[in-house]
CHARMM-style PDB file with segment names, atoms N, HN, CA, C and O in Angstrom:
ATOM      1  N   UNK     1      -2.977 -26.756  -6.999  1.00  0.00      PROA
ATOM      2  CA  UNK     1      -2.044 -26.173  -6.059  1.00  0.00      PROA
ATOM      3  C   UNK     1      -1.906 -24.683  -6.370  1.00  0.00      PROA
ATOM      4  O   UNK     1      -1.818 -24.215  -7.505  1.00  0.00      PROA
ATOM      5  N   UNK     2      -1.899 -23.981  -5.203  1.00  0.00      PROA
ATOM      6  HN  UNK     2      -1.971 -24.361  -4.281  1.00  0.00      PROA
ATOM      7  CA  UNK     2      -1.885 -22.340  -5.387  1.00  0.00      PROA
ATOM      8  C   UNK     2      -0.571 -21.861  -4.875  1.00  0.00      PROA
ATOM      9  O   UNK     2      -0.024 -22.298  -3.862  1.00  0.00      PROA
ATOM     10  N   UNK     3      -0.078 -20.865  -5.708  1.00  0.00      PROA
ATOM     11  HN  UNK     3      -0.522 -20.510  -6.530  1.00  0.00      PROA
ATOM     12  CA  UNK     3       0.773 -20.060  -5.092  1.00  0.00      PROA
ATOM     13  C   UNK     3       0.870 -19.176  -4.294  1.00  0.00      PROA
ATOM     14  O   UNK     3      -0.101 -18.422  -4.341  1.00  0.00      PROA
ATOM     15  N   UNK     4       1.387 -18.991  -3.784  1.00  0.00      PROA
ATOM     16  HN  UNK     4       2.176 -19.604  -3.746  1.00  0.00      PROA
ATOM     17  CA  UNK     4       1.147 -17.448  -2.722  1.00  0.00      PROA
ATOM     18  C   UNK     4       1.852 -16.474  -3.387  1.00  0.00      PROA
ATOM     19  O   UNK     4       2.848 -16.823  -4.021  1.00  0.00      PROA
ATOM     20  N   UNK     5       1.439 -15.019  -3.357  1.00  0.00      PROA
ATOM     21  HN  UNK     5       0.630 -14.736  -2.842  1.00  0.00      PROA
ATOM     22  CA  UNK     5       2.015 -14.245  -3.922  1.00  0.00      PROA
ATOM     23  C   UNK     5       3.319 -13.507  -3.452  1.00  0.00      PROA
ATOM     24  O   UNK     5       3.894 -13.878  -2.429  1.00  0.00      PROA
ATOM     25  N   UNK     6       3.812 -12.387  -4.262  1.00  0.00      PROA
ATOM     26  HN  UNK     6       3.345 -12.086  -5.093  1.00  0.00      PROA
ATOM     27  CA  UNK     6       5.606 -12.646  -3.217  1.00  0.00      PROA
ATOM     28  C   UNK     6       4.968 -11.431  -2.291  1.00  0.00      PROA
ATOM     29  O   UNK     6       3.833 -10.984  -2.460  1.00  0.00      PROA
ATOM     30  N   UNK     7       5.882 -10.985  -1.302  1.00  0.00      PROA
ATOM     31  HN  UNK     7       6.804 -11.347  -1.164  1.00  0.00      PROA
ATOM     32  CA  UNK     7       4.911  -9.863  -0.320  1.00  0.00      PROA
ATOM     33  C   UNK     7       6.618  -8.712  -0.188  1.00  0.00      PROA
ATOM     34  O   UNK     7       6.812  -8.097   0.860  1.00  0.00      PROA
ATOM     35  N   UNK     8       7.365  -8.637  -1.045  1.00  0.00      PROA
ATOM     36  HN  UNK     8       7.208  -9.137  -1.897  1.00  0.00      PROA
ATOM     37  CA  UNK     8       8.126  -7.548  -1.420  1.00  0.00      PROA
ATOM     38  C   UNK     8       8.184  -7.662  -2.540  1.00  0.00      PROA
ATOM     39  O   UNK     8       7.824  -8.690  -3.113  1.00  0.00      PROA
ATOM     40  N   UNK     9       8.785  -6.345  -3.297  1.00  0.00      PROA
ATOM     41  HN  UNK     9       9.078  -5.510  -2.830  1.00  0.00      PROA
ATOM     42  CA  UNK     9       9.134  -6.109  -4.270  1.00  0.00      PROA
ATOM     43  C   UNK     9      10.619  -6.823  -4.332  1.00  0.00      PROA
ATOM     44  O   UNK     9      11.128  -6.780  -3.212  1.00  0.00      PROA
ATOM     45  N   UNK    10      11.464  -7.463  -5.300  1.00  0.00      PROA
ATOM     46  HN  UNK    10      11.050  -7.498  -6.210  1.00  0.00      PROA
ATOM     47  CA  UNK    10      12.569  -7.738  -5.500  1.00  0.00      PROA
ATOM     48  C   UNK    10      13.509  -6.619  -5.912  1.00  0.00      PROA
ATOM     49  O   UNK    10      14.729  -6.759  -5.998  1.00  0.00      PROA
ATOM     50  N   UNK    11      12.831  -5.478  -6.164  1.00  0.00      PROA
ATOM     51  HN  UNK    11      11.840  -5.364  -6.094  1.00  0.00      PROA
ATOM     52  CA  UNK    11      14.003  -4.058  -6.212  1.00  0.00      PROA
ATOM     53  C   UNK    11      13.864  -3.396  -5.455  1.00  0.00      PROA
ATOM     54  O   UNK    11      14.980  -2.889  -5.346  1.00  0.00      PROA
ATOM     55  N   UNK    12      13.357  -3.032  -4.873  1.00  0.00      PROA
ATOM     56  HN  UNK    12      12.450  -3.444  -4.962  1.00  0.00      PROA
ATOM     57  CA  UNK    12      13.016  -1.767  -3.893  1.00  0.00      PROA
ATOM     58  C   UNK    12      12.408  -2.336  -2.472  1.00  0.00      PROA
ATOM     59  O   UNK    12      12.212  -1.826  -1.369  1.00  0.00      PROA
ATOM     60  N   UNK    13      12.268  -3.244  -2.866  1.00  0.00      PROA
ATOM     61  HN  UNK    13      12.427  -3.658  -3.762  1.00  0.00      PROA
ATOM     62  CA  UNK    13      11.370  -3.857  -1.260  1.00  0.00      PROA
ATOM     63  C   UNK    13      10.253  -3.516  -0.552  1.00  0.00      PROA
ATOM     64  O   UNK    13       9.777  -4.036   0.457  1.00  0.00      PROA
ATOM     65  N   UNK    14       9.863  -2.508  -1.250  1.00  0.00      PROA
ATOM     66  HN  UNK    14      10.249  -2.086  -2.069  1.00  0.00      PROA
ATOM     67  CA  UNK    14       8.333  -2.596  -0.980  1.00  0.00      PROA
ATOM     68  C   UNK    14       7.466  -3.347  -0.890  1.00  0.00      PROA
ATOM     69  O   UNK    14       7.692  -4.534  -1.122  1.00  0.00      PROA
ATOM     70  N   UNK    15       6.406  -2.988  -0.587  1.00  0.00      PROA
ATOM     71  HN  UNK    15       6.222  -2.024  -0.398  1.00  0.00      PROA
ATOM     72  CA  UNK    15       5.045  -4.219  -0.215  1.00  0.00      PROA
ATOM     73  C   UNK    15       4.090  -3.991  -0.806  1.00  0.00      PROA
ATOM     74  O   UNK    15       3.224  -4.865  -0.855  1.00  0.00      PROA
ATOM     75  N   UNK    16       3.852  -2.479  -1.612  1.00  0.00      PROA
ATOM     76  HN  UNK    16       4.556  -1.770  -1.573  1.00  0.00      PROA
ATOM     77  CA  UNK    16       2.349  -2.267  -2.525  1.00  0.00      PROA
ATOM     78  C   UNK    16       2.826  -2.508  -3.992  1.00  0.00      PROA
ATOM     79  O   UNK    16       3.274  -1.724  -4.828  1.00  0.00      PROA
ATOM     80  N   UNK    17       2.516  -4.233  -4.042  1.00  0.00      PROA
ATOM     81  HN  UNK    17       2.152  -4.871  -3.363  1.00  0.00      PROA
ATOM     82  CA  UNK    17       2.791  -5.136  -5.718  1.00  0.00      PROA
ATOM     83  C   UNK    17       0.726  -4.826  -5.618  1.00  0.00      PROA
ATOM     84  O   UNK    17      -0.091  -4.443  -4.782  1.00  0.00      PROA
ATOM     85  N   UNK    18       0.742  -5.270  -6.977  1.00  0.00      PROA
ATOM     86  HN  UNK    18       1.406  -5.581  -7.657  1.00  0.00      PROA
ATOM     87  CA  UNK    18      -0.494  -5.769  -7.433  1.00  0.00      PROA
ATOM     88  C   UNK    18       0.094  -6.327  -9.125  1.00  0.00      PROA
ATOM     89  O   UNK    18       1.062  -6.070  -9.841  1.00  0.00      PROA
ATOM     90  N   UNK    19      -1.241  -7.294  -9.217  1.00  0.00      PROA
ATOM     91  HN  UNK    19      -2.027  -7.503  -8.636  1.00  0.00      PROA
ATOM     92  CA  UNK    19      -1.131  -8.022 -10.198  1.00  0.00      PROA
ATOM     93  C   UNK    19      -0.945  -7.592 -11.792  1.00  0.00      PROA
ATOM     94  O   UNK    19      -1.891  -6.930 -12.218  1.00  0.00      PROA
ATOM     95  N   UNK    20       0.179  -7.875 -12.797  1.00  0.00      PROA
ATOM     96  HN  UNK    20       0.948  -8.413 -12.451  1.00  0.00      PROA
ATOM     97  CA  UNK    20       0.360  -6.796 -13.711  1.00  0.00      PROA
ATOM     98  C   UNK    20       0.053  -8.177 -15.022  1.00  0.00      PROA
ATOM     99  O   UNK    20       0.408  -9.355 -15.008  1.00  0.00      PROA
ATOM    100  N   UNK    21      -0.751  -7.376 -16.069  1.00  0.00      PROA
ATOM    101  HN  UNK    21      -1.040  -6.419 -16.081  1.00  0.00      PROA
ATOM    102  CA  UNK    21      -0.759  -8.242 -17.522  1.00  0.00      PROA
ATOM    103  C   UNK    21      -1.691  -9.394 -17.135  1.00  0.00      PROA
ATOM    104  O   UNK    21      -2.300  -9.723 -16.117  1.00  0.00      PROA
ATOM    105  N   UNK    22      -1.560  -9.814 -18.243  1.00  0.00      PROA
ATOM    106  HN  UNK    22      -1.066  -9.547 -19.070  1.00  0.00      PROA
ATOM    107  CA  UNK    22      -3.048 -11.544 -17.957  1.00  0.00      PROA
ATOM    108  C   UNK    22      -1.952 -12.677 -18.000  1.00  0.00      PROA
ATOM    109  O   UNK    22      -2.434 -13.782 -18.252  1.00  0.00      PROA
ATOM    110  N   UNK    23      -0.875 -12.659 -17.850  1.00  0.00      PROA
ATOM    111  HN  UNK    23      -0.484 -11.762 -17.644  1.00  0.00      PROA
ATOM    112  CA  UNK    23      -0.323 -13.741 -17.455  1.00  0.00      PROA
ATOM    113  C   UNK    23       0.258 -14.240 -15.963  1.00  0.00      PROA
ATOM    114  O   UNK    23       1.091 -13.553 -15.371  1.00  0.00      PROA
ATOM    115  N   UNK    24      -0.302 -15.614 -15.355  1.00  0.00      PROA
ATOM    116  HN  UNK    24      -0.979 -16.172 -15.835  1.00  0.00      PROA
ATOM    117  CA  UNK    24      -0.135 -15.912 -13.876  1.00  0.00      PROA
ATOM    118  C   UNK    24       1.553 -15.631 -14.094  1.00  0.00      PROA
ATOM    119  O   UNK    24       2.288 -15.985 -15.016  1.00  0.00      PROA
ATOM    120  N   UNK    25       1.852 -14.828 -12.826  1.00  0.00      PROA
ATOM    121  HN  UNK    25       1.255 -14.540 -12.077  1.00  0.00      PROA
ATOM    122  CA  UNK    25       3.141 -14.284 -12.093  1.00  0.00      PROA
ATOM    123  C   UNK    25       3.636 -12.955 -12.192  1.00  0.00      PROA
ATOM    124  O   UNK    25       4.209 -12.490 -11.208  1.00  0.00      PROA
ATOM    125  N   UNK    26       3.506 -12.249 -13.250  1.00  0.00      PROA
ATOM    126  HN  UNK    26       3.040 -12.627 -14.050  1.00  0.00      PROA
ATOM    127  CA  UNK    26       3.181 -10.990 -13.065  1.00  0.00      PROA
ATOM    128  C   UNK    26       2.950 -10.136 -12.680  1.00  0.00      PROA
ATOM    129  O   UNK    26       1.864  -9.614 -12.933  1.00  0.00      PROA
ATOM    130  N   UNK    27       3.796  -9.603 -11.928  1.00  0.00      PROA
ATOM    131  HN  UNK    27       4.678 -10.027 -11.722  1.00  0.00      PROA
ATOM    132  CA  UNK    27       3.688  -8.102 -10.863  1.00  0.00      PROA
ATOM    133  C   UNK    27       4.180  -6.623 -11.098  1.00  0.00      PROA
ATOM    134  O   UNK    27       5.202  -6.443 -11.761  1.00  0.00      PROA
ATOM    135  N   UNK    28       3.736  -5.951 -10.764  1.00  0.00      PROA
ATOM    136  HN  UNK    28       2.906  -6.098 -10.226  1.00  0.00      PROA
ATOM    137  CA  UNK    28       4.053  -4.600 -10.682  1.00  0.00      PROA
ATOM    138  C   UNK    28       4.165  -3.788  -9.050  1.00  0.00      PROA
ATOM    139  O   UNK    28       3.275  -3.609  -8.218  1.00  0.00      PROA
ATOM    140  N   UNK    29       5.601  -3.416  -9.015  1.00  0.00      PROA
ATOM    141  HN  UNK    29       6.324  -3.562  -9.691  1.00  0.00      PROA
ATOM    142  CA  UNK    29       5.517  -2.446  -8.115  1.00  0.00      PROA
ATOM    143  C   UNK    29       5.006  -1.372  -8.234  1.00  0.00      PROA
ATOM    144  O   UNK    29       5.359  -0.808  -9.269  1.00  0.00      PROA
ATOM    145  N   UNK    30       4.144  -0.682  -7.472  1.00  0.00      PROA
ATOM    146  HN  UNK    30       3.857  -1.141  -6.631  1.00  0.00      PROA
ATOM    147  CA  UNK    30       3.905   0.726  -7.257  1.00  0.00      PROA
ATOM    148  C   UNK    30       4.887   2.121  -6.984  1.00  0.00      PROA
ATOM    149  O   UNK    30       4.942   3.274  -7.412  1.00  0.00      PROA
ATOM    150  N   UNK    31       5.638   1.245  -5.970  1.00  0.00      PROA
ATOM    151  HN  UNK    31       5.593   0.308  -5.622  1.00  0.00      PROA
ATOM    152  CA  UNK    31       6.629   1.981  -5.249  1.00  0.00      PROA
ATOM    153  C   UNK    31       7.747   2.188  -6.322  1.00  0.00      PROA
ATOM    154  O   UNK    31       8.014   3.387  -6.412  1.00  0.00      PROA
ATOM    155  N   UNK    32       8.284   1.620  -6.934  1.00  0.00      PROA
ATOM    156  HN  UNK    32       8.067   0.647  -6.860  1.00  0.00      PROA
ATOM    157  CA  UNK    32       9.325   2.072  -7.975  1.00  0.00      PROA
ATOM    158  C   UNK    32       8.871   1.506  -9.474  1.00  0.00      PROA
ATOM    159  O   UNK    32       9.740   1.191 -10.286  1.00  0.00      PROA
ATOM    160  N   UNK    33       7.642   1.412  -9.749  1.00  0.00      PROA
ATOM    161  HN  UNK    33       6.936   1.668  -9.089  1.00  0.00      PROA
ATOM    162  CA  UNK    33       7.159   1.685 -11.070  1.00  0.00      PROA
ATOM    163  C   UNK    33       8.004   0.473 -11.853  1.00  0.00      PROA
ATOM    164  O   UNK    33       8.615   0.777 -12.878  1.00  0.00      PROA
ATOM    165  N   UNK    34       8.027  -0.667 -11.446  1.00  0.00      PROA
ATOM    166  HN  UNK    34       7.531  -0.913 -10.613  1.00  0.00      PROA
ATOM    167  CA  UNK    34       8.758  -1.558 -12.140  1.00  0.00      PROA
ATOM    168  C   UNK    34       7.865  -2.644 -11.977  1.00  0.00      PROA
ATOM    169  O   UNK    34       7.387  -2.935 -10.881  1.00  0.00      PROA
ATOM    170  N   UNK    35       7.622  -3.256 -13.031  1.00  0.00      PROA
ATOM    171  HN  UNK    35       8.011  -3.020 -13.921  1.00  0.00      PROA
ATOM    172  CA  UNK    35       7.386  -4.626 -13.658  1.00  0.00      PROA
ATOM    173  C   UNK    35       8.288  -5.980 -13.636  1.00  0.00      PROA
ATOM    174  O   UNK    35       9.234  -6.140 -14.407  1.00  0.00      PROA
ATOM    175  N   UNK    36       7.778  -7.186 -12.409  1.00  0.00      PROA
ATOM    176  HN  UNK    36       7.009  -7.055 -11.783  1.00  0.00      PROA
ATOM    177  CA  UNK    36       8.295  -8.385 -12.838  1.00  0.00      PROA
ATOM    178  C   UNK    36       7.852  -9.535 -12.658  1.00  0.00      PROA
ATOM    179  O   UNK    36       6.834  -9.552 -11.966  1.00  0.00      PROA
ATOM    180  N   UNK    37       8.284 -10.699 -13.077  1.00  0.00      PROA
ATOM    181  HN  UNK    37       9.111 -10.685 -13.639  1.00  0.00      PROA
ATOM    182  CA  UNK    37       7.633 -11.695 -13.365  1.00  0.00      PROA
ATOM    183  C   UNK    37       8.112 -12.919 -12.245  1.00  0.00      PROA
ATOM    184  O   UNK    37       9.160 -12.947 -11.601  1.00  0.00      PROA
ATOM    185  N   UNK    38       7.127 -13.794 -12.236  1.00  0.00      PROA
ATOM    186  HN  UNK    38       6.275 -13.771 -12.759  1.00  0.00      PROA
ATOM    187  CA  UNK    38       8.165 -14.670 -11.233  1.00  0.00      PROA
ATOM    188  C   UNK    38       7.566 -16.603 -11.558  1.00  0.00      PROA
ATOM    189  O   UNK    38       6.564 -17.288 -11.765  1.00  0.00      PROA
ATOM    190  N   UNK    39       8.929 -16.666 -11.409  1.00  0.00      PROA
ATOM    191  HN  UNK    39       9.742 -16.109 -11.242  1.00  0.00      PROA
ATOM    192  CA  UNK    39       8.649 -18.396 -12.624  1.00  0.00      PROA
ATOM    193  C   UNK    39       9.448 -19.360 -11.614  1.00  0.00      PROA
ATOM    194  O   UNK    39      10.535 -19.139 -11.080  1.00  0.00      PROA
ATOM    195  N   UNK    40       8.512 -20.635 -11.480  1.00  0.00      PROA
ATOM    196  HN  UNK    40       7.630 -20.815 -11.913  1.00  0.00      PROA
ATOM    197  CA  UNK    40       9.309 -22.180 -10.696  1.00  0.00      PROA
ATOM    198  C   UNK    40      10.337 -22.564 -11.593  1.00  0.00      PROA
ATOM    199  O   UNK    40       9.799 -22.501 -12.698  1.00  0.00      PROA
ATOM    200  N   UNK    41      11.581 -22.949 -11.752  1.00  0.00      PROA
ATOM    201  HN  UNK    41      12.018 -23.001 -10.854  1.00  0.00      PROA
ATOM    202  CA  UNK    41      12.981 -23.291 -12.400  1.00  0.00      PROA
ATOM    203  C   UNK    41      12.452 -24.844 -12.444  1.00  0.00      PROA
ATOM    204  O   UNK    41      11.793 -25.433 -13.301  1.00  0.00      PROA
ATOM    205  N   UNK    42      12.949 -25.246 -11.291  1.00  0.00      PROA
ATOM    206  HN  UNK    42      13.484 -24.768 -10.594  1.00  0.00      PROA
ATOM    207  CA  UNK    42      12.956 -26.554 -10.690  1.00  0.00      PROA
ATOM    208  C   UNK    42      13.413 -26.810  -9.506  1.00  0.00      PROA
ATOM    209  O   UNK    42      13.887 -25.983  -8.727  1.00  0.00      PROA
ATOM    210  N   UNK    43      13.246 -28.306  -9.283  1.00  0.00      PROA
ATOM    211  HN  UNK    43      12.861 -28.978  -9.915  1.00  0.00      PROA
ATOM    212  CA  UNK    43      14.181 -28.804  -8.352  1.00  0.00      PROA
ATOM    213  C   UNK    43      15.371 -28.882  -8.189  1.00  0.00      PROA
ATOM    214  O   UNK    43      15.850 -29.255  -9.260  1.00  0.00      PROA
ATOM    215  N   UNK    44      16.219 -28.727  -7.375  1.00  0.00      PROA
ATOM    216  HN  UNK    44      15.830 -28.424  -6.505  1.00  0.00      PROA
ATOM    217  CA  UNK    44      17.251 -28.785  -6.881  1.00  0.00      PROA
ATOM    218  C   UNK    44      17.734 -30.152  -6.615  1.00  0.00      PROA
ATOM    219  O   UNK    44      17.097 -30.977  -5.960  1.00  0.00      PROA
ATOM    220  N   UNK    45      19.605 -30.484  -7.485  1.00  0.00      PROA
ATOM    221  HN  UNK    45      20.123 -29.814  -8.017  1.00  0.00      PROA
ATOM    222  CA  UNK    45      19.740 -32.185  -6.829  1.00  0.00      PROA
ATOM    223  C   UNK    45      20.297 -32.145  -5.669  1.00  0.00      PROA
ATOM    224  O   UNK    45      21.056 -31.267  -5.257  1.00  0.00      PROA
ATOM    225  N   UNK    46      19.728 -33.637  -4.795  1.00  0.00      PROA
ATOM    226  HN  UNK    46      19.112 -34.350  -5.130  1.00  0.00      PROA
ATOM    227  CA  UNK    46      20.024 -33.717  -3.395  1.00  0.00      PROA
ATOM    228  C   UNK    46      21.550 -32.879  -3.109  1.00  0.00      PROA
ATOM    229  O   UNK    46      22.524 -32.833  -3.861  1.00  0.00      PROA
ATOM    230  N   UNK    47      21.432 -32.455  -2.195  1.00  0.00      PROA
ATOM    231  HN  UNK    47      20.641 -32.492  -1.584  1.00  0.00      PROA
ATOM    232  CA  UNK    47      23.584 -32.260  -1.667  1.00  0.00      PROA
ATOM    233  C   UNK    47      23.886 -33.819  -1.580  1.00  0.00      PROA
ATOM    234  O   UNK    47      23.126 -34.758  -1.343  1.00  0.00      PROA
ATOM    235  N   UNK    48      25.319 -33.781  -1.865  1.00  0.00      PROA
ATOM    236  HN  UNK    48      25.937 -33.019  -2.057  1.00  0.00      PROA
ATOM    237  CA  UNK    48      26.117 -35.016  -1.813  1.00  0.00      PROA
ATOM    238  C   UNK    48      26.820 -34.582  -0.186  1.00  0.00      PROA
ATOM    239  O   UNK    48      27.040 -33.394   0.047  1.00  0.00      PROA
ATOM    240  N   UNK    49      27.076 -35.459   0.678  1.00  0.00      PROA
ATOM    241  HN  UNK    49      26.897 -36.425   0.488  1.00  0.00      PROA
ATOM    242  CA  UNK    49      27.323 -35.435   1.977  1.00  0.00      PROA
ATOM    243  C   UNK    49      29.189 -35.689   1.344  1.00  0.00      PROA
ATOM    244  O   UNK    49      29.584 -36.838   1.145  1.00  0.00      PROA
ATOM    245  N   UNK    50      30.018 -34.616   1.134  1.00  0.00      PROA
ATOM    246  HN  UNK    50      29.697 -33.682   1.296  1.00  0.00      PROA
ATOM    247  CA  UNK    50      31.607 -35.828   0.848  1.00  0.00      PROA
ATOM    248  C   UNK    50      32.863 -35.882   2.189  1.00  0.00      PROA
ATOM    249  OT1 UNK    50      33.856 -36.601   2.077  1.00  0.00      PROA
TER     250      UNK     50
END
């Protein structure tokens, strides 16, 4: 299963990321020179209907 990559930056909101370091998730903005990473947590439990 593949990920798709994110298509903004999470600070600045830009769109020119490219891939940063040898570890999968790893990005770098161009646009504001910042480095970040991006990781699956988990699942979420169902909502309770009350």
């Amino acid at each position: 299963m593949s990920h798709a990559p994110p298509f903004h930056c999470p600070y600045c909101s830009d769109e020119d990321l490219r891939p940063h370091g040898e570890k999968h998730g790893e990005w770098e903005c161009r646009a504001c020179r910042r480095a970040f990473k991006l990781s699956y947590i988990g699942m979420l439990a169902p909502a309770s209907n009350a």
